[in-house]
N, C-alpha and C positions, 0 to 999 in steps of 0.2 A: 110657834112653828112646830108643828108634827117631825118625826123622822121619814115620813113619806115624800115629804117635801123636798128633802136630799134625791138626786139625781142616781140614776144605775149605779147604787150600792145597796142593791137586796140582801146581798149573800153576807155583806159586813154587819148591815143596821138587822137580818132577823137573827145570827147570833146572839145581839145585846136584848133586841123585843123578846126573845125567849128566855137569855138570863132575869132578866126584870121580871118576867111572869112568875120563874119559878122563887123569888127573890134570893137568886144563888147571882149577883153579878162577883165576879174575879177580883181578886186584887191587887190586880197590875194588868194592865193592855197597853198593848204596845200598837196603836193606829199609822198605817204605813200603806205609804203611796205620793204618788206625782201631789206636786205644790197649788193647790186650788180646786181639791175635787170635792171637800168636803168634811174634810177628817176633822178641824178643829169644830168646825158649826157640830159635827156629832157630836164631839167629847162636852161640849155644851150644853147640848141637848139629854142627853146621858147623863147629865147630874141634876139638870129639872125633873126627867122621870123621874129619876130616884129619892128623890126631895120632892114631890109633887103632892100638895096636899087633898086634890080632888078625886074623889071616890072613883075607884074602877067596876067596871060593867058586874053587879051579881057581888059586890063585895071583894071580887078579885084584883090583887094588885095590877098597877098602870103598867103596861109598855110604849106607854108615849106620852111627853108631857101636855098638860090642857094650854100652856101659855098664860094661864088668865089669874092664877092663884096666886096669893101672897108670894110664896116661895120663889114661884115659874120668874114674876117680875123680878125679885130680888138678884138672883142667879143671872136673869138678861142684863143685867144692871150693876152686872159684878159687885153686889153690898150684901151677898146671903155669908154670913160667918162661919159656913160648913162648907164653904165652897171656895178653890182657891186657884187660881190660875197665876202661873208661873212663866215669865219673858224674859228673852235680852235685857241682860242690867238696862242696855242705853232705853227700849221702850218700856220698864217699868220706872225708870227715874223720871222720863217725862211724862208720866200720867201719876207723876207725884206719890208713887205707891213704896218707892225703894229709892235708898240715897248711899250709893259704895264706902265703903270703911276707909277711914284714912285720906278723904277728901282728895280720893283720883276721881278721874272723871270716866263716868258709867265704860263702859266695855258693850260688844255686839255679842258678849258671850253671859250663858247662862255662869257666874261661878260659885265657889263653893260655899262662900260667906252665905248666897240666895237658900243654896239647901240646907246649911245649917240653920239658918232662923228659918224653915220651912222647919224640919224634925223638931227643933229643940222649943222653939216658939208658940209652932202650930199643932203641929201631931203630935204632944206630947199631952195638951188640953183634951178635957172631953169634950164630946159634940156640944154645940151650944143649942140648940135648935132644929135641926133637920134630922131625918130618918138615915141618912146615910153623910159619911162627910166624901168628898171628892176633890181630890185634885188634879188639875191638866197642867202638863209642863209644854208650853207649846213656843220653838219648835224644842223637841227633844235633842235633836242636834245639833242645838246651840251652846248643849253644857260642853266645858270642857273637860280632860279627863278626872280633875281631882274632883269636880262635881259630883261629876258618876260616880264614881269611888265611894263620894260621902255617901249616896242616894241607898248603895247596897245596900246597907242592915238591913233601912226599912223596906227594902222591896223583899228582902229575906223574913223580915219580922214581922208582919206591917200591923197599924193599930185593928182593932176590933173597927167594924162597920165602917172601914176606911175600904177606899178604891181611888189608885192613881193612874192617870190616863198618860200617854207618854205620844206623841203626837210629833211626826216625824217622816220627813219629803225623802229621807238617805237615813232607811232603820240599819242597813248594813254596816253603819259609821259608830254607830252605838258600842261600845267595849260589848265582846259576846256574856260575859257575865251578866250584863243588863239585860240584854236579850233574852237569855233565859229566864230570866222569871218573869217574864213577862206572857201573859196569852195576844200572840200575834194576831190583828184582823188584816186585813189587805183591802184597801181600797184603790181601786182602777179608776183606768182614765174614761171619761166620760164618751160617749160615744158623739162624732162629730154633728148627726143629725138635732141629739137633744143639747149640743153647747149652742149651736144653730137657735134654735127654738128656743131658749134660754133670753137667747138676745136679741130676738125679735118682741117675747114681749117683753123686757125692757125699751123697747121705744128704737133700736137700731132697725135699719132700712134692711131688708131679707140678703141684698146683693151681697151686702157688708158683712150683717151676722155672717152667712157663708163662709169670708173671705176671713174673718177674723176665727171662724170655727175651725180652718184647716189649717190654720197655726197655730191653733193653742193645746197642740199635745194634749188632749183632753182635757183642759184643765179651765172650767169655768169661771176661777179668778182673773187666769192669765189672759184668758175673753174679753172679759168685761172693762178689762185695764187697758186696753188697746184701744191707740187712740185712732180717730174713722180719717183724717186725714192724712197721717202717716201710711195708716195699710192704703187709701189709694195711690197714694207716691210709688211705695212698690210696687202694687200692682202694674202699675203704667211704668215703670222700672221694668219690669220682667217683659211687659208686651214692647216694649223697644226691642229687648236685647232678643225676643225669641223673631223680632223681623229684622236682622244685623243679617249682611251677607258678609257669611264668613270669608268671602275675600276682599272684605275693605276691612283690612286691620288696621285703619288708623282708625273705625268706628267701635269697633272694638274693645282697642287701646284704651282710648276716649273712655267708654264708659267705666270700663275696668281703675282708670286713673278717678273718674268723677265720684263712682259708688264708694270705691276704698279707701274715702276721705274720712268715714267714720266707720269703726268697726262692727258696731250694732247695726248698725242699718245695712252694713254690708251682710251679719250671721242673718238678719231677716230674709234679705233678698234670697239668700241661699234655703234658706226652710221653704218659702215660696216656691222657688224654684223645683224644690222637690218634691211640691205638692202639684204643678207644672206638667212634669214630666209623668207622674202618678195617671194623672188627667189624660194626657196624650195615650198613653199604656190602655188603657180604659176605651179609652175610642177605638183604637187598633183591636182591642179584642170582643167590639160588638156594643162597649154600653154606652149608655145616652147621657146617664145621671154625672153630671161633673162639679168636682167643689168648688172650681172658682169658675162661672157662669160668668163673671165680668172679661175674660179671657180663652172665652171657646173658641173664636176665630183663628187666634194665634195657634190653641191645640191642635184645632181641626186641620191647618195649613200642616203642623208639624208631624200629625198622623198620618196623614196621605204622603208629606216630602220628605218621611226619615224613615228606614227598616226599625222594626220590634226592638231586632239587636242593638244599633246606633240609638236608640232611645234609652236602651238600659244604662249602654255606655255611657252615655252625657250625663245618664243620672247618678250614676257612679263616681263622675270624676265632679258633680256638683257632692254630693254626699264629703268625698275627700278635700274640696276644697273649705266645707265647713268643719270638718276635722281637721285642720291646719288651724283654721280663726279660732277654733276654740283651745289651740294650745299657744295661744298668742300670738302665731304667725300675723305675718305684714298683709293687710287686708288687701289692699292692690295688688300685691304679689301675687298673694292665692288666690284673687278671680284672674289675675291674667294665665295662669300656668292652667289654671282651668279652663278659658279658653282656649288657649292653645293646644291643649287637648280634646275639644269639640271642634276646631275647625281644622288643623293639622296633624291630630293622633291618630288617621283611621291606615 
């Protein structure tokens, strides 16, 4: 798999294809951004270039792996000895790679026991094989703090023809000491058209890719993991509640009591909804293109039967009432106070 292959991250993936040319890559990156856009499949990719045994164009080094070489397989196959990727005690103990000291049972945190047998074990040997050694700590936000702590020297010191990848959804969480030695990339969120596109040719129906693209915060994993008949539940969830006449509050009530039985499904409906209201916005100021196509009728009723302003507002006390769910407020609660704010706030 090429780095072209990765989705709208030019500006991060031609950084590395120009360190790899000049063969000056860093010794520490720090990869950062939203959860599925990309960042680990780089740091992946990023160690098959570098380890890539097939000749580049005119004698000049690779900035993309071939995929096909000994090394390329090794590294997809996590068995190249210069290549080391670092997880959650709990998911390197069940891929039988790592077993915790003292016979506790694994942890969802990187800790420190992991980085010491990384230094002392790994990076203190010479390369065995490969032109470069590389490690990915993925997520980077899983170590806890005496981790990091351990991790310093070598991000201060680090071995010769060594580079360690630091892969991380919340870099901000990182002690700032780690921070800085580290060369930051930034990877963004995917643009809704190409998560769309994404998951059309994976095999999902265009309606759905859509509907599943406008809630996945750009994030092409969190796409792909969507399951197609929950988003229609919502969706038909939402086209209820946006044909509710806000003076039968007992239908209201009703849904508010029925959605707020789980609180996922209720933070769902509420992303939807904002994506909804985005929709309606959109119509009211001339455009035709809407993310959720399965729901234009509903829009189209609520662009003609709500002012610009009363649109913003509903969208705003929808926004608030998922700022509630996400600080663990009571999920029925906060769709009713949010209703009651769309039909009695004005």
């Amino acid at each position: 798999m090429p780095f072209a292959e990765l989705i709208a991250q030019d500006r991060a993936l031609g950084s590395l294809r120009a360190a790899l040319r000049r063969g000056a890559l860093h010794h520490a990156y720090l990869f950062g951004g939203p959860a599925g856009v990309g960042k680990g499949t780089a740091a992946r990719l990023l160690a098959q270039a570098a380890n890539c045994e097939a000749p580049g164009e005119g004698g000049a080094l690779r900035d993309d792996p071939c995929g096909a070489c000994a090394a390329c397989r090794k590294i997809a196959r996590d068995a190249h000895p210069d290549v080391r990727v670092l997880a959650e005690e709990r998911e390197m103990a069940r891929a039988g790679r790592w077993e915790p000291r003292g016979g506790r049972a694994p942890s969802r945190e990187i800790v420190v026991d992991q980085i010491r047998d990384l230094v002392d074990r790994r990076l203190s040997l010479r390369r065995f094989e490969g032109r470069r050694r590389v490690v990915v700590i993925d997520p980077a936000d899983a170590m806890n703090a005496p981790a990091q702590n351990a991790l310093l020297k070598t991000l201060e010191e680090p071995p010769d023809d060594t580079t360690l990848v630091l892969v991380s959804s919340s870099p901000d969480s990182l002690l700032p000491t780690i921070r800085s030695r580290c060369l930051r990339l930034a990877f963004g969120p995917v643009p809704e058209a190409a998560v769309a596109a994404r998951l059309v040719s994976a095999g999902r129906p265009p309606e759905r890719a859509a509907l599943a693209a406008a809630l996945s915060g750009g994030s092409i994993g969190r796409a792909l993991a969507m399951d197609d008949e929950a988003l229609v539940a919502r969706r038909d969830a939402v086209a209820r509640l946006a044909g509710i006449d806000g003076d039968r509050t007992l239908d209201w009530l009703a849904f508010a009591r029925e959605q707020g039985e789980d609180r996922e499904e209720a933070e769902a409906i509420g992303e939807l909804l904002l994506v909804f209201w985005r929709d309606v916005l959109a119509l009211q100021a001339g455009g035709a293109a809407l993310a959720l196509a399965g729901l234009s009728d509903a829009a189209r009723r609520a662009a003609s039967g709500l002012a610009p302003l009363e649109v913003l507002r509903r969208r705003a006390l929808t926004a608030g009432m998922l700022a509630a769910l996400r600080r663990n407020g009571a999920a029925t609660l906060a769709l009713e106070r949010m209703l009651v704010g769309w039909f009695h706030g004005r």
